[in-house]
C-alpha positions as CSV (number, residue, x, y, z in Angstrom):
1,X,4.6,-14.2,32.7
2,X,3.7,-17.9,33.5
3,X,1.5,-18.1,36.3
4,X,1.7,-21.9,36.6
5,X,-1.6,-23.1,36.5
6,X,-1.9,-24.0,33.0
7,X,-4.3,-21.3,32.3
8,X,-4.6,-20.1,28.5
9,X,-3.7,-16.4,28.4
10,X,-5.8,-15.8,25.6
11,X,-9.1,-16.9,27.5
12,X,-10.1,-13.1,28.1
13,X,-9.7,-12.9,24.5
14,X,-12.2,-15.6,23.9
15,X,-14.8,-14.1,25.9
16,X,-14.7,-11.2,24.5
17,X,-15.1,-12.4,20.8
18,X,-18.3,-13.7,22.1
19,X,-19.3,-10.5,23.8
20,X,-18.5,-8.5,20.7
21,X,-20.5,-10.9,18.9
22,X,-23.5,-11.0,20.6
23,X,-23.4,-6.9,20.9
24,X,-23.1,-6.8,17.3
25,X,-25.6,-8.9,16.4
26,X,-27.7,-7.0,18.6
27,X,-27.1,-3.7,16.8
28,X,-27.8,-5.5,13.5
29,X,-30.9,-6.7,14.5
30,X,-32.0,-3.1,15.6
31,X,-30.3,-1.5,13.1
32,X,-32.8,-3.5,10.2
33,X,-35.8,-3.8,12.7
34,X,-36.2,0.1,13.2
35,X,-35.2,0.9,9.6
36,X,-32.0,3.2,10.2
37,X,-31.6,5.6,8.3
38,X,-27.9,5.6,8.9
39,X,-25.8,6.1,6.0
40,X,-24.1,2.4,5.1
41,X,-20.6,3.3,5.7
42,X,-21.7,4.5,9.4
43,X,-23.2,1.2,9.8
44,X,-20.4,-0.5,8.5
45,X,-17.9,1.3,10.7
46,X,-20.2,0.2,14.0
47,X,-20.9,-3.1,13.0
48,X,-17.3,-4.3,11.5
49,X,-14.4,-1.9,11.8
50,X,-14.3,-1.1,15.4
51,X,-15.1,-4.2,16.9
52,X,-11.8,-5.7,14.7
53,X,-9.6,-3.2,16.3
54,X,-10.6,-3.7,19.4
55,X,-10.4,-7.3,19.2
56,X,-6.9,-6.8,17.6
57,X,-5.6,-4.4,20.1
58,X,-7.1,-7.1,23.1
59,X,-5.0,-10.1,21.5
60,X,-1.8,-8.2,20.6
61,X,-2.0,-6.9,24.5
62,X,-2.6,-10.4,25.6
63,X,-0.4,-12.2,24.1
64,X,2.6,-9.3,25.0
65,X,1.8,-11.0,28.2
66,X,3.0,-14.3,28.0
């Protein structure tokens, strides 16, 4: 739906990129600064996997919208 106003639809999508980036880097920096002892493919599933879905999910849902 066109509201108009000349607003980008994917703007949410935008800010949450940089939210998900600055959480994950974050996590990283704990992750290597406290040594955790989680296994690699845990880390890998935190750090990468589920951020790209969400991300995916959030612009497929957005752009539905317009």
């Amino acid at each position: 739906m066109d509201s108009g106003n000349g607003r980008n639809v994917l703007l949410p999508w935008f800010l949450g990129i940089a939210i998900v980036v600055i959480a994950d880097l974050w996590v990283v920096y704990y992750m290597f600064a406290a040594n955790c002892p989680a296994p690699g493919f845990v880390e890998a599933l935190v750090v990468i996997v589920i951020p790209v879905v969400y991300l995916t999910l959030m612009y497929l849902t957005l752009k539905s919208q317009k």
